[in-house]
Gaussian input, Z-matrix of N, CA and C with variables (Angstrom, degrees):
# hf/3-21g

backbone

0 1
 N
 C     1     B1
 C     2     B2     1     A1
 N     3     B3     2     A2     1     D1
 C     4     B4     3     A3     2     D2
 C     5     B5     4     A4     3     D3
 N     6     B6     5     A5     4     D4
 C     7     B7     6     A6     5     D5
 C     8     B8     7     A7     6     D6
 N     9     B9     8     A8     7     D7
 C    10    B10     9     A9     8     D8
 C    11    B11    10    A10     9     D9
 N    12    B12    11    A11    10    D10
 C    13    B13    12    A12    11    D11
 C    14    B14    13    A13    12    D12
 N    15    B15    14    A14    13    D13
 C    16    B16    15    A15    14    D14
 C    17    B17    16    A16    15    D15
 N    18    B18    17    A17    16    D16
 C    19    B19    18    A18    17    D17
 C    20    B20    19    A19    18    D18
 N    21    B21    20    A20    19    D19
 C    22    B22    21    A21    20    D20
 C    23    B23    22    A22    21    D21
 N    24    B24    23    A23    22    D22
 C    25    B25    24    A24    23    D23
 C    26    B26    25    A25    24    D24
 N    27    B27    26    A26    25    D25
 C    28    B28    27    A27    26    D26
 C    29    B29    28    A28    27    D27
 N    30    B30    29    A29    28    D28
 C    31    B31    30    A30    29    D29
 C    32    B32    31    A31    30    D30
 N    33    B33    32    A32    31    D31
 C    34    B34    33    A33    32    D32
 C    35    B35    34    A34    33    D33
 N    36    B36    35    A35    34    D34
 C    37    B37    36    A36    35    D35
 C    38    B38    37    A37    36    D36
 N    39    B39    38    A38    37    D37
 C    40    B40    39    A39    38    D38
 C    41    B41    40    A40    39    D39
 N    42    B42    41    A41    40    D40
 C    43    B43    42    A42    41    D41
 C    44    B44    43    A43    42    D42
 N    45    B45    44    A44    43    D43
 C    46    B46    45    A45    44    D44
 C    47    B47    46    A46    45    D45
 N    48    B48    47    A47    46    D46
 C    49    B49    48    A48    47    D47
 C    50    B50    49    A49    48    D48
 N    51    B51    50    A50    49    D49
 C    52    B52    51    A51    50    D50
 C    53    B53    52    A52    51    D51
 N    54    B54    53    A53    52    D52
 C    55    B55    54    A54    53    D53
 C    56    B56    55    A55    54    D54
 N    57    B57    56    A56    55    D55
 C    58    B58    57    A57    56    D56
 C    59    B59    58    A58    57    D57
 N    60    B60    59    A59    58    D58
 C    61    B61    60    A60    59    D59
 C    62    B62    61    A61    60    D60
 N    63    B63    62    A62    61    D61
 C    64    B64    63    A63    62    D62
 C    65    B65    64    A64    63    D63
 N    66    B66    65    A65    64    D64
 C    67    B67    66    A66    65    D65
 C    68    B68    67    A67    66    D66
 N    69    B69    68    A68    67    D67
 C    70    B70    69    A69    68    D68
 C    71    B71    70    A70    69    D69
 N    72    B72    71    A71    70    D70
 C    73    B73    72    A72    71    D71
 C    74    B74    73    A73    72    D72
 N    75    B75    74    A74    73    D73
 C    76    B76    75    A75    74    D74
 C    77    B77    76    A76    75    D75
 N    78    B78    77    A77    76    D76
 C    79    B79    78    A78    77    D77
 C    80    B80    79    A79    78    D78
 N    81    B81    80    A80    79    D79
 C    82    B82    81    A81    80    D80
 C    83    B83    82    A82    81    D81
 N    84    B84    83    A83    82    D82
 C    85    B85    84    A84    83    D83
 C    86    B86    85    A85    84    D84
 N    87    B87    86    A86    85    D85
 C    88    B88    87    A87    86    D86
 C    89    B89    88    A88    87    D87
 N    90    B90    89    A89    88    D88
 C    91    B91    90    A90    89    D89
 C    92    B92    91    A91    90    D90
 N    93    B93    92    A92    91    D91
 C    94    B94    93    A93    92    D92
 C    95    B95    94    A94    93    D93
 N    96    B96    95    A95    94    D94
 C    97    B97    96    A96    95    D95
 C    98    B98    97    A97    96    D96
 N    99    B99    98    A98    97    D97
 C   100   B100    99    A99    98    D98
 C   101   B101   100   A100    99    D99
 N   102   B102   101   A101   100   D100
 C   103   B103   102   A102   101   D101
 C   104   B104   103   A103   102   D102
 N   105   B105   104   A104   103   D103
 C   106   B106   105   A105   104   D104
 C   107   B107   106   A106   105   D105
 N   108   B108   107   A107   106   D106
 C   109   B109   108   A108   107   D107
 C   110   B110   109   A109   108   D108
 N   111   B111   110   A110   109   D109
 C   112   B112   111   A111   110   D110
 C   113   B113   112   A112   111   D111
 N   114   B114   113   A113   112   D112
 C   115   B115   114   A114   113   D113
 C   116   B116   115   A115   114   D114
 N   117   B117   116   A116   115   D115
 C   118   B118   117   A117   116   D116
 C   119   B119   118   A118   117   D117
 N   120   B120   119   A119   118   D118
 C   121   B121   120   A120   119   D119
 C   122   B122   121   A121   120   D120
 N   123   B123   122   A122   121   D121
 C   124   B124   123   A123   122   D122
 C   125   B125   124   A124   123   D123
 N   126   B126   125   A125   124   D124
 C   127   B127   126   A126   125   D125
 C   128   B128   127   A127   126   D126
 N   129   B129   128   A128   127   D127
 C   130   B130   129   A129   128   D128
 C   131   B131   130   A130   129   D129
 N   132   B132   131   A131   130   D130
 C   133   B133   132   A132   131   D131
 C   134   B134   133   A133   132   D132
 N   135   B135   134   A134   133   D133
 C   136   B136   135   A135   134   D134
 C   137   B137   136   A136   135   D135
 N   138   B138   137   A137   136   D136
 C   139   B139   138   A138   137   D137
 C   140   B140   139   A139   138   D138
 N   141   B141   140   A140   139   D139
 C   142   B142   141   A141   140   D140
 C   143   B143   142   A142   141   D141
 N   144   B144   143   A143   142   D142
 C   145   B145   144   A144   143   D143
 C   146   B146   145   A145   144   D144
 N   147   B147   146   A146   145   D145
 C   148   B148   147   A147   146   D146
 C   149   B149   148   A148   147   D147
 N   150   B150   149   A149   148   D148
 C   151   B151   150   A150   149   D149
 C   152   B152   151   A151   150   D150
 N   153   B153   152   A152   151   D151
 C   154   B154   153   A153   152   D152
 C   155   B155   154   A154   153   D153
 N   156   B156   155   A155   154   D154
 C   157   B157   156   A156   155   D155
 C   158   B158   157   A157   156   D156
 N   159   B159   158   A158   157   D157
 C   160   B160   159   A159   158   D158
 C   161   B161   160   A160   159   D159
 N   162   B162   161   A161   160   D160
 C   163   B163   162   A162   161   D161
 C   164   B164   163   A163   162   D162
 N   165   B165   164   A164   163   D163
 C   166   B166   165   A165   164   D164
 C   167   B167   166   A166   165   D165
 N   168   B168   167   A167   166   D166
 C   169   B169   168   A168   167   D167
 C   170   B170   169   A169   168   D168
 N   171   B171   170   A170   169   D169
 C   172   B172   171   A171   170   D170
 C   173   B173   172   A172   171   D171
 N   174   B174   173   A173   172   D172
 C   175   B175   174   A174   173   D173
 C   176   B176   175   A175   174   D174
 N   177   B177   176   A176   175   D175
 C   178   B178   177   A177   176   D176
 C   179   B179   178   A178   177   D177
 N   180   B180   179   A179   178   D178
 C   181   B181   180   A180   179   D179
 C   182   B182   181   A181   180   D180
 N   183   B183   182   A182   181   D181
 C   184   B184   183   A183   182   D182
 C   185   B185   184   A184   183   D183
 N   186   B186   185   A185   184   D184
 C   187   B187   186   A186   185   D185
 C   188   B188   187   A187   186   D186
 N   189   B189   188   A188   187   D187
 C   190   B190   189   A189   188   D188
 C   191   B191   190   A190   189   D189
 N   192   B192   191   A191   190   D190
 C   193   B193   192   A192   191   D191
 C   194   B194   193   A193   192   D192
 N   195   B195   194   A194   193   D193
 C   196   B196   195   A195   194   D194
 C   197   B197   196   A196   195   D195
 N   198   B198   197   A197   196   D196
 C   199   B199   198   A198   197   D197
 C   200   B200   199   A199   198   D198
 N   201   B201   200   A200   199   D199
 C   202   B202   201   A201   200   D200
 C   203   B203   202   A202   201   D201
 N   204   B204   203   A203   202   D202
 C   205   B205   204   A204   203   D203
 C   206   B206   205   A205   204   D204
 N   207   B207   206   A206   205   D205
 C   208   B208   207   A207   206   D206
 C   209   B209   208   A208   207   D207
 N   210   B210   209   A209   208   D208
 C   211   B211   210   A210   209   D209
 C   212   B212   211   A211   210   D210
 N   213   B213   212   A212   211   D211
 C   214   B214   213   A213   212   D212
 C   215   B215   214   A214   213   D213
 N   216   B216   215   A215   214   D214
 C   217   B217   216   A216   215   D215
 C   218   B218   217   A217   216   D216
 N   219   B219   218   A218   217   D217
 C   220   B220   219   A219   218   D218
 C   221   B221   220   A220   219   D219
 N   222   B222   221   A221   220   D220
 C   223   B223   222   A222   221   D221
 C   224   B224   223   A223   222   D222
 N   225   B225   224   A224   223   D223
 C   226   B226   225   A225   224   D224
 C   227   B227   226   A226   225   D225
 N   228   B228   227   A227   226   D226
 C   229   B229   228   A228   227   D227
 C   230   B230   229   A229   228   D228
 N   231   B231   230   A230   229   D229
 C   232   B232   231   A231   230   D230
 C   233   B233   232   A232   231   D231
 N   234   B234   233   A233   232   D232
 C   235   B235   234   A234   233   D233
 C   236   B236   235   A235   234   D234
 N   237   B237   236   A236   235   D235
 C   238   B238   237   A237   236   D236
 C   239   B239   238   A238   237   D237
 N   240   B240   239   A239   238   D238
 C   241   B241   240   A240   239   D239
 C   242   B242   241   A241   240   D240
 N   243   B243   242   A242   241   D241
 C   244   B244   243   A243   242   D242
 C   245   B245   244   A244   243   D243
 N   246   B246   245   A245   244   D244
 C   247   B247   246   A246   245   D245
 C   248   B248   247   A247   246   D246
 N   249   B249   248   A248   247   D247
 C   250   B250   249   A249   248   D248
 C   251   B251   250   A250   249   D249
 N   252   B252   251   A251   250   D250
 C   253   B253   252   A252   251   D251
 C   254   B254   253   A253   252   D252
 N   255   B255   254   A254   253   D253
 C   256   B256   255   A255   254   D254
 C   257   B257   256   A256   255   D255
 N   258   B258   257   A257   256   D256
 C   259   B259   258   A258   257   D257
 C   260   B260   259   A259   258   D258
 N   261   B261   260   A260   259   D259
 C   262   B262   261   A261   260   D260
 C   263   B263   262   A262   261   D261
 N   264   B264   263   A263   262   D262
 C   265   B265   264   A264   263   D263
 C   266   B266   265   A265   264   D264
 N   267   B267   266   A266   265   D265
 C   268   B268   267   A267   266   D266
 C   269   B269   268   A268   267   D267
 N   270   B270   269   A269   268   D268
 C   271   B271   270   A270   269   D269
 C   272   B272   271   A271   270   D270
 N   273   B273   272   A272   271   D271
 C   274   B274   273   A273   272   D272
 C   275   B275   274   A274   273   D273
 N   276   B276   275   A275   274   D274
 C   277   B277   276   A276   275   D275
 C   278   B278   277   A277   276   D276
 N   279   B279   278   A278   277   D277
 C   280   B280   279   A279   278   D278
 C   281   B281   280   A280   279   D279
 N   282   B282   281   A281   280   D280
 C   283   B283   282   A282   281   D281
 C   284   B284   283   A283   282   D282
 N   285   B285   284   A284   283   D283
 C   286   B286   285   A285   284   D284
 C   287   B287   286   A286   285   D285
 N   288   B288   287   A287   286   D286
 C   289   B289   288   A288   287   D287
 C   290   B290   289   A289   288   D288
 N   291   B291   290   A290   289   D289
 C   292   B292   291   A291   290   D290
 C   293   B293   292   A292   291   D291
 N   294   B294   293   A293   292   D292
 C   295   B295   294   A294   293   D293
 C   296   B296   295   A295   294   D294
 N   297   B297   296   A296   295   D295
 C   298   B298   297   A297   296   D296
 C   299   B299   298   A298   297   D297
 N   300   B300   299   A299   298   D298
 C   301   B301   300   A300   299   D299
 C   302   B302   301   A301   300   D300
 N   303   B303   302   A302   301   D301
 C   304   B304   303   A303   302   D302
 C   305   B305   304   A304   303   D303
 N   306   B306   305   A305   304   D304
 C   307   B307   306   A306   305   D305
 C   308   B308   307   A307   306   D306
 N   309   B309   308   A308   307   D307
 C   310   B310   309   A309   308   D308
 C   311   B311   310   A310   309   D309
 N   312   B312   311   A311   310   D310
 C   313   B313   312   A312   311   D311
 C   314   B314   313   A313   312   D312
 N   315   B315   314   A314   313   D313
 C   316   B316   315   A315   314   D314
 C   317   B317   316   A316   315   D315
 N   318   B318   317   A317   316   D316
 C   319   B319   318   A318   317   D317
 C   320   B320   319   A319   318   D318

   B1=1.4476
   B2=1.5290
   B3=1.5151
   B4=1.4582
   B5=2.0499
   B6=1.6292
   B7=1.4410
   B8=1.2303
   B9=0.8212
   B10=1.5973
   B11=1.5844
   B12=1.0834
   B13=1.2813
   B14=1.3762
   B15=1.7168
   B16=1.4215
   B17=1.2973
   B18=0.9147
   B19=1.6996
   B20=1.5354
   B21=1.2765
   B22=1.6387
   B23=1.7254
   B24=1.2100
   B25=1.8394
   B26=1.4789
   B27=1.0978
   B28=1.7906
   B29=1.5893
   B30=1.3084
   B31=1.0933
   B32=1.4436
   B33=0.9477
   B34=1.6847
   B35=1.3976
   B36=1.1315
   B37=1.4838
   B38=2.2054
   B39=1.4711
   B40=1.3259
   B41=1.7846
   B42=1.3493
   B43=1.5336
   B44=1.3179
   B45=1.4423
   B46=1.3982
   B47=1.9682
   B48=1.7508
   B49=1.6169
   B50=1.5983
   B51=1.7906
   B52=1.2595
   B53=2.1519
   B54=0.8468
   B55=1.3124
   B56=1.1506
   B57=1.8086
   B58=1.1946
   B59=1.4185
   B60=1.7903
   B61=0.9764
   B62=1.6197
   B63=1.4594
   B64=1.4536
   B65=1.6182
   B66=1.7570
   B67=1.3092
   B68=1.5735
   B69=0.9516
   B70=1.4397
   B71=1.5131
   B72=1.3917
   B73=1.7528
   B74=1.6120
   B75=1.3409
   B76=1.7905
   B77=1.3045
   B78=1.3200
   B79=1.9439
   B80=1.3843
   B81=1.3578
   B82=1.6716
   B83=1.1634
   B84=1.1318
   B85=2.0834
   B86=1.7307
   B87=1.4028
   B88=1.6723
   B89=1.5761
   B90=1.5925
   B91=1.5377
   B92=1.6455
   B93=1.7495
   B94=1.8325
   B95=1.6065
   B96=1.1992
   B97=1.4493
   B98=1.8763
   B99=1.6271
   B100=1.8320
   B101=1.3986
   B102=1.1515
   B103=1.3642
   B104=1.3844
   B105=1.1182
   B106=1.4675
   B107=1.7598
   B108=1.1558
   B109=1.5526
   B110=1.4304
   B111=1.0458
   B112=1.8625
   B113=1.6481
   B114=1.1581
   B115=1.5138
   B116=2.0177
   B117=1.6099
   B118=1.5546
   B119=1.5841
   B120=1.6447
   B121=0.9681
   B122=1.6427
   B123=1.7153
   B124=0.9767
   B125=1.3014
   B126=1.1977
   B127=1.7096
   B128=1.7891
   B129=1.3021
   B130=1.5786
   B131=1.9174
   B132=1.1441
   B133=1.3783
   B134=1.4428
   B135=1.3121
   B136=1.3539
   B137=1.7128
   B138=1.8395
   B139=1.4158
   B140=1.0744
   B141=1.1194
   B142=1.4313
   B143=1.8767
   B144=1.2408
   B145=1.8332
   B146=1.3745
   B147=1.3929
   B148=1.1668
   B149=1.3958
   B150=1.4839
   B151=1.5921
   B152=1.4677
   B153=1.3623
   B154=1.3252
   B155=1.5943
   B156=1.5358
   B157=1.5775
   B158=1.2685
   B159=1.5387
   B160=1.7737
   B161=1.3039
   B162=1.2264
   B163=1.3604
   B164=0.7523
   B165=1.7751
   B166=1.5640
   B167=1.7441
   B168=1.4798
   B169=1.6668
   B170=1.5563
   B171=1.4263
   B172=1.7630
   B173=1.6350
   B174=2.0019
   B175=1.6820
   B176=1.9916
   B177=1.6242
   B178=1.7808
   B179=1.6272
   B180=0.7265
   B181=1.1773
   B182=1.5785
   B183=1.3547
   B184=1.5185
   B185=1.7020
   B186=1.2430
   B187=1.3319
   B188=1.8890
   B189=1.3676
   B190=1.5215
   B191=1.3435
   B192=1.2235
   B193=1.6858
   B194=1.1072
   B195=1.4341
   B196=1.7847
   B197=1.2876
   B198=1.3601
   B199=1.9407
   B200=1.5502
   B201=1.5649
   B202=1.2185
   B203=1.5243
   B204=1.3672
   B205=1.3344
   B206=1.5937
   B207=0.6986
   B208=2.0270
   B209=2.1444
   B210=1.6842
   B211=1.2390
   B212=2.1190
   B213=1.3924
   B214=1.2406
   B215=1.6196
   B216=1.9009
   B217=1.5811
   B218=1.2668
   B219=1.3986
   B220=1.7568
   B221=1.7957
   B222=0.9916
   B223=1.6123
   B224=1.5340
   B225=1.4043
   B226=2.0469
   B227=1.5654
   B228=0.8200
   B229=1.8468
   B230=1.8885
   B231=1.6593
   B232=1.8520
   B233=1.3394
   B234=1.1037
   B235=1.1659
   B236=1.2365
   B237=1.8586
   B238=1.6384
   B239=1.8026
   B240=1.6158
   B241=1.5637
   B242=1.1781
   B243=0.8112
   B244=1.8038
   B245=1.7450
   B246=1.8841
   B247=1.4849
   B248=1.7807
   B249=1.2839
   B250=1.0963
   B251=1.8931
   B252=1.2147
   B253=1.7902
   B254=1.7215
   B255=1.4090
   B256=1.1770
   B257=1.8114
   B258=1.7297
   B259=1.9828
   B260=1.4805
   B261=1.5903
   B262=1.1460
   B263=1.9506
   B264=1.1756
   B265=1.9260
   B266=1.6932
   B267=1.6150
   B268=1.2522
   B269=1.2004
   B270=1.4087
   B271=1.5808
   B272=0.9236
   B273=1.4389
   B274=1.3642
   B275=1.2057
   B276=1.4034
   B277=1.9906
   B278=1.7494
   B279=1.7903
   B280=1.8159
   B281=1.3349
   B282=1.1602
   B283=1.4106
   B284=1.5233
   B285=2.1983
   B286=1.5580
   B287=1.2985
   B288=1.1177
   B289=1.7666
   B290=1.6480
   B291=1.6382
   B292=1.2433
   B293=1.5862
   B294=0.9789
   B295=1.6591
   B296=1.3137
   B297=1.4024
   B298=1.7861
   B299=1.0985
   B300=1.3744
   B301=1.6747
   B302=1.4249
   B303=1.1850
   B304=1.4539
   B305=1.7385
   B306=0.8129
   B307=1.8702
   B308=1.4689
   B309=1.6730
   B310=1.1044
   B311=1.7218
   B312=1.0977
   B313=1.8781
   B314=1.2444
   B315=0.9457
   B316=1.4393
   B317=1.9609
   B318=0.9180
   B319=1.7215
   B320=1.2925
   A1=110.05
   A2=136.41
   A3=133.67
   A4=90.60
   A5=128.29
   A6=107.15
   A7=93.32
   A8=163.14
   A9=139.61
   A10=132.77
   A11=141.05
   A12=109.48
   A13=130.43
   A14=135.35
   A15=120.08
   A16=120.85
   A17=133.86
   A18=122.36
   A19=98.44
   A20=97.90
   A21=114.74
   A22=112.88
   A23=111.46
   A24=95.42
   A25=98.68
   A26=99.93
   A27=117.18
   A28=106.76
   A29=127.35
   A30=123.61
   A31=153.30
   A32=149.93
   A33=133.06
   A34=92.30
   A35=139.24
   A36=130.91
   A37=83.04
   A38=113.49
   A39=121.93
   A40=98.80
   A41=128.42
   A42=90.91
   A43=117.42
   A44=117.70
   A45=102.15
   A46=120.17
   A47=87.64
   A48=79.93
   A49=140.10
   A50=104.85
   A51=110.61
   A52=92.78
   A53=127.47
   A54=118.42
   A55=121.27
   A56=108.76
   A57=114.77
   A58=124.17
   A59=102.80
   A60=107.99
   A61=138.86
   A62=76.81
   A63=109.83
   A64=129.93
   A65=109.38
   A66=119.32
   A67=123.07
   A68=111.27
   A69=119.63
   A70=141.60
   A71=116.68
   A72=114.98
   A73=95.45
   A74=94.52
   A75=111.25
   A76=99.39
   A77=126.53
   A78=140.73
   A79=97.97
   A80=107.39
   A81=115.45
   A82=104.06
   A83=126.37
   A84=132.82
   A85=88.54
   A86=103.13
   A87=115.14
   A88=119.63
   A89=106.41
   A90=116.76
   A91=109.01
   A92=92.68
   A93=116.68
   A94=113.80
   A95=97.70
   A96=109.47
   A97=99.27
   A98=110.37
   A99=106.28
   A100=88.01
   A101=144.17
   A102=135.05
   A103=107.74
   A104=127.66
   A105=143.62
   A106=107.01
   A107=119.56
   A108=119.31
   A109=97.52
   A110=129.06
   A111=121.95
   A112=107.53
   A113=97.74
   A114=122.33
   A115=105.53
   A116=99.94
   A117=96.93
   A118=98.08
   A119=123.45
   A120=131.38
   A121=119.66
   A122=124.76
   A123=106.75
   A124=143.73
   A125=122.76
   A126=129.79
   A127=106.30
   A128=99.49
   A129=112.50
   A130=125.54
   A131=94.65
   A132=126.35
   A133=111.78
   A134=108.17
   A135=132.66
   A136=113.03
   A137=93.98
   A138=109.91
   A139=130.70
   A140=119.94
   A141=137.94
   A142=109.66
   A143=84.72
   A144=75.54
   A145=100.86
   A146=135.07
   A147=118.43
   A148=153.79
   A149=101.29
   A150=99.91
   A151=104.14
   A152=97.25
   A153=123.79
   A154=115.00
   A155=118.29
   A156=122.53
   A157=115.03
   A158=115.99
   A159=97.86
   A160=128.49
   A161=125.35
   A162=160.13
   A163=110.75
   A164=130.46
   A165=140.37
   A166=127.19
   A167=96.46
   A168=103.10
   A169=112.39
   A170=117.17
   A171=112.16
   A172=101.81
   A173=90.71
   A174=77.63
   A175=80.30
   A176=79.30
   A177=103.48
   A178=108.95
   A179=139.01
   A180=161.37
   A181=145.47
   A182=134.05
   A183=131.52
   A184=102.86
   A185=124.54
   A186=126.70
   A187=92.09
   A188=118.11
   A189=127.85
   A190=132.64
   A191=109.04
   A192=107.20
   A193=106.00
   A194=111.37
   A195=118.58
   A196=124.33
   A197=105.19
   A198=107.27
   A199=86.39
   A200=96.05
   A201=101.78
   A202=117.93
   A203=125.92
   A204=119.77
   A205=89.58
   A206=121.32
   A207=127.76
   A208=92.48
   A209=97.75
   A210=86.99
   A211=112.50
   A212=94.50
   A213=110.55
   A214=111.45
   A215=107.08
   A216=93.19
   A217=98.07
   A218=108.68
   A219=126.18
   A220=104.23
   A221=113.67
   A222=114.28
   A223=98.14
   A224=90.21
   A225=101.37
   A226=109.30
   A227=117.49
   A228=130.84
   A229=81.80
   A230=80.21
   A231=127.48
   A232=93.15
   A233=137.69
   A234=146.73
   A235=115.21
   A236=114.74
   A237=116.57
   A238=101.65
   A239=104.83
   A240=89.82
   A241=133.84
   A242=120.51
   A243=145.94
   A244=107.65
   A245=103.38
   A246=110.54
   A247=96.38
   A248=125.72
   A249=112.28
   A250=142.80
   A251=78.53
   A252=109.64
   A253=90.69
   A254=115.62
   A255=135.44
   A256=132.38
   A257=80.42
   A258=102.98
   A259=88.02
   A260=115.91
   A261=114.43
   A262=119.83
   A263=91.33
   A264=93.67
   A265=109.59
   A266=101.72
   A267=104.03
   A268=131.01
   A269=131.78
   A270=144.53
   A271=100.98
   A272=141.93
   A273=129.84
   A274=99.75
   A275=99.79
   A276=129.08
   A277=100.44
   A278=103.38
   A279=101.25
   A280=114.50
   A281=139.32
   A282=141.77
   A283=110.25
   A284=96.46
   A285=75.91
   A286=110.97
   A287=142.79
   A288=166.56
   A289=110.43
   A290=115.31
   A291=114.87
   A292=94.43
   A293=117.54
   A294=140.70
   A295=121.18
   A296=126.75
   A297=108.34
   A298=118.58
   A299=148.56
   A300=154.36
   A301=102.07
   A302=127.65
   A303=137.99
   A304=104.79
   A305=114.08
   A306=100.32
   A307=98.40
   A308=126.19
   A309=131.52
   A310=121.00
   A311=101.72
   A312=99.68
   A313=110.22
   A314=138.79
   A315=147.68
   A316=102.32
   A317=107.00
   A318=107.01
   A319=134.20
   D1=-42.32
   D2=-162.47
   D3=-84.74
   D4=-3.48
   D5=162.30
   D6=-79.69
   D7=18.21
   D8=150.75
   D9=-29.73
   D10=113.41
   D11=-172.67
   D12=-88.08
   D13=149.95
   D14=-163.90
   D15=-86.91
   D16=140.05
   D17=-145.70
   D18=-102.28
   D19=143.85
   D20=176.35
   D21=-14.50
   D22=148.14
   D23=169.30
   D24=-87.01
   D25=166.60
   D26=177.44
   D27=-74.63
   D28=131.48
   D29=143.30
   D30=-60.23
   D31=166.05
   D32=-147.52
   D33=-101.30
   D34=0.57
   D35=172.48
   D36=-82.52
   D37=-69.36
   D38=-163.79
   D39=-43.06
   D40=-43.75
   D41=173.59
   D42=-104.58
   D43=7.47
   D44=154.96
   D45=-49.94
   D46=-61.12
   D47=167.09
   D48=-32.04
   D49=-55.61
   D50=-172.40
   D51=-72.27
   D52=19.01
   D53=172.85
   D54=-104.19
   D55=-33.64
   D56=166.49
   D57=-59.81
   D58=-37.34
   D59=173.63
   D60=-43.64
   D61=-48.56
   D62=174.04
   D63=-78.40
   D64=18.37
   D65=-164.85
   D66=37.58
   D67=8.80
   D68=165.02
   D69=-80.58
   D70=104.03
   D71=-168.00
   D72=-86.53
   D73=128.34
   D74=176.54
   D75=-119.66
   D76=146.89
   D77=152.52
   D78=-55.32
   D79=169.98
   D80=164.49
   D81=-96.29
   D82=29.60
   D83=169.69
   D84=-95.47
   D85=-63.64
   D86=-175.68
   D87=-53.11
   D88=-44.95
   D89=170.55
   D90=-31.31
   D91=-64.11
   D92=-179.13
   D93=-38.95
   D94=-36.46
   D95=-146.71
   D96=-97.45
   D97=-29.94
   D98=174.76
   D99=-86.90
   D100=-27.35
   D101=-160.68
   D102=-37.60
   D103=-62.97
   D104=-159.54
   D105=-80.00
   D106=-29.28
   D107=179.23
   D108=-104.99
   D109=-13.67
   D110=154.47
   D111=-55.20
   D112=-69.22
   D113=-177.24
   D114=-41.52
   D115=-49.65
   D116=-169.96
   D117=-62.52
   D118=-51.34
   D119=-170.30
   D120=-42.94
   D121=-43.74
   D122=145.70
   D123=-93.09
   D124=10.08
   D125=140.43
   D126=-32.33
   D127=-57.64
   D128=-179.93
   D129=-47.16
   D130=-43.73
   D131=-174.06
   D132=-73.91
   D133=-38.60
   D134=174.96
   D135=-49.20
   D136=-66.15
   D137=167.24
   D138=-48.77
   D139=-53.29
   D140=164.72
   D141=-43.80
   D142=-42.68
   D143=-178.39
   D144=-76.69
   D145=-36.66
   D146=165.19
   D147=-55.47
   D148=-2.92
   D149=179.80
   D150=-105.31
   D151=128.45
   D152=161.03
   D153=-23.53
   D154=107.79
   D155=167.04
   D156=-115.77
   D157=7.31
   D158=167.57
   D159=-52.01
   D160=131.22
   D161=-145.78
   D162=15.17
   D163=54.90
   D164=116.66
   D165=-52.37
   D166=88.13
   D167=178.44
   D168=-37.27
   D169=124.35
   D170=175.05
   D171=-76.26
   D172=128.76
   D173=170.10
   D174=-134.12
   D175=160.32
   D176=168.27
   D177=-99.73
   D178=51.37
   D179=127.65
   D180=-174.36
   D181=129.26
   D182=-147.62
   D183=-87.92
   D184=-8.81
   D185=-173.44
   D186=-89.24
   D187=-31.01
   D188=-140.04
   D189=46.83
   D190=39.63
   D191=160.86
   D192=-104.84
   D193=156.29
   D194=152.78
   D195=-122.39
   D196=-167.26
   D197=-153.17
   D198=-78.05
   D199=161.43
   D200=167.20
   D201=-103.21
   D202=149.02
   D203=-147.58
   D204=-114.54
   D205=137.69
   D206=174.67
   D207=-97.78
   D208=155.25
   D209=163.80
   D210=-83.68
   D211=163.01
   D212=-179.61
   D213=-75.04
   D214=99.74
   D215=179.78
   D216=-141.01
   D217=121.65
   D218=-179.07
   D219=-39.11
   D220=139.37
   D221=164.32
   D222=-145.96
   D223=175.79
   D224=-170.59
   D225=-55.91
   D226=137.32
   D227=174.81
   D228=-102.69
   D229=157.10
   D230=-173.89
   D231=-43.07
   D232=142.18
   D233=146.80
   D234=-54.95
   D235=134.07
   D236=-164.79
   D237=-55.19
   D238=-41.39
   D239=-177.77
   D240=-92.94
   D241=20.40
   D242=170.21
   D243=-79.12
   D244=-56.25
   D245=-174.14
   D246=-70.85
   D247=-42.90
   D248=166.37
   D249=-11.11
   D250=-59.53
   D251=-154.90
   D252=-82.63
   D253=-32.16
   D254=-171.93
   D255=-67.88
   D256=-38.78
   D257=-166.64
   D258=-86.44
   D259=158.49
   D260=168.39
   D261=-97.92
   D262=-3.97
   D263=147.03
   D264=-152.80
   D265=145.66
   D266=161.66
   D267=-155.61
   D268=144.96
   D269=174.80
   D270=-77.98
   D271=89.19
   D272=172.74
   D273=-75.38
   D274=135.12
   D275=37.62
   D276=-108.43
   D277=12.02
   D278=-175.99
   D279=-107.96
   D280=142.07
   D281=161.67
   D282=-80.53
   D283=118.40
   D284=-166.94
   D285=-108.23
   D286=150.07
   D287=173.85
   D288=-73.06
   D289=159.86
   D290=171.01
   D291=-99.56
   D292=155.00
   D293=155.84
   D294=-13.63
   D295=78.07
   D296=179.44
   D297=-82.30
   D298=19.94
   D299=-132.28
   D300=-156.97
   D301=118.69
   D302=143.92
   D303=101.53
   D304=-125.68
   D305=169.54
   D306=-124.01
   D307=63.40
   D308=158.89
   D309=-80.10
   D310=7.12
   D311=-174.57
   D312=83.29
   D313=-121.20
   D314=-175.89
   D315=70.04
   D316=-130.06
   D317=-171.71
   D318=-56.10

């Protein structure tokens, strides 16, 4: 696993991208500065793809338990004027949100 080889570093266009991606505005001090733990991160990824998992059963969890599921039974939701008083803007009777879609900002 450590012959692996370490993969190119990213260039400052490559995490600008993954920033955009990532709705995230960085300086080009900050660009400098994920460059290298972007870069380790897929060094990492790399490895990982390299080790051998033939006939390693895939499991979603290493303890083997799972969630416990309740049945599905409607009960009373918030009262409209309760969520009101609550949201930090609203059109009543709507609580309103910024834009998550297209290059509206949001997160």
């Amino acid at each position: 696993m450590s012959d692996t080889p370490t993969p190119e570093p990213l260039s400052p266009d490559d995490v600008r991208k993954v920033a955009v991606l990532s709705r995230l505005e960085l300086s080009d001090e900050q660009i400098a500065e994920q460059r290298d733990g972007l870069t380790a991160v897929l060094g990492y990824v790399q490895r990982l793809q390299a080790v051998d998992t033939e006939g390693v059963e895939p499991m979603a969890n290493p303890a083997g338990e799972t969630n416990r599921l309740d049945e599905d039974i409607p009960v009373p939701g918030l009262p409209t004027d309760a969520l009101m008083k609550m949201a930090p803007a609203t059109h009543a009777p709507y609580v309103t949100t910024p834009k998550a879609t297209g290059d509206g900002g949001g997160a």
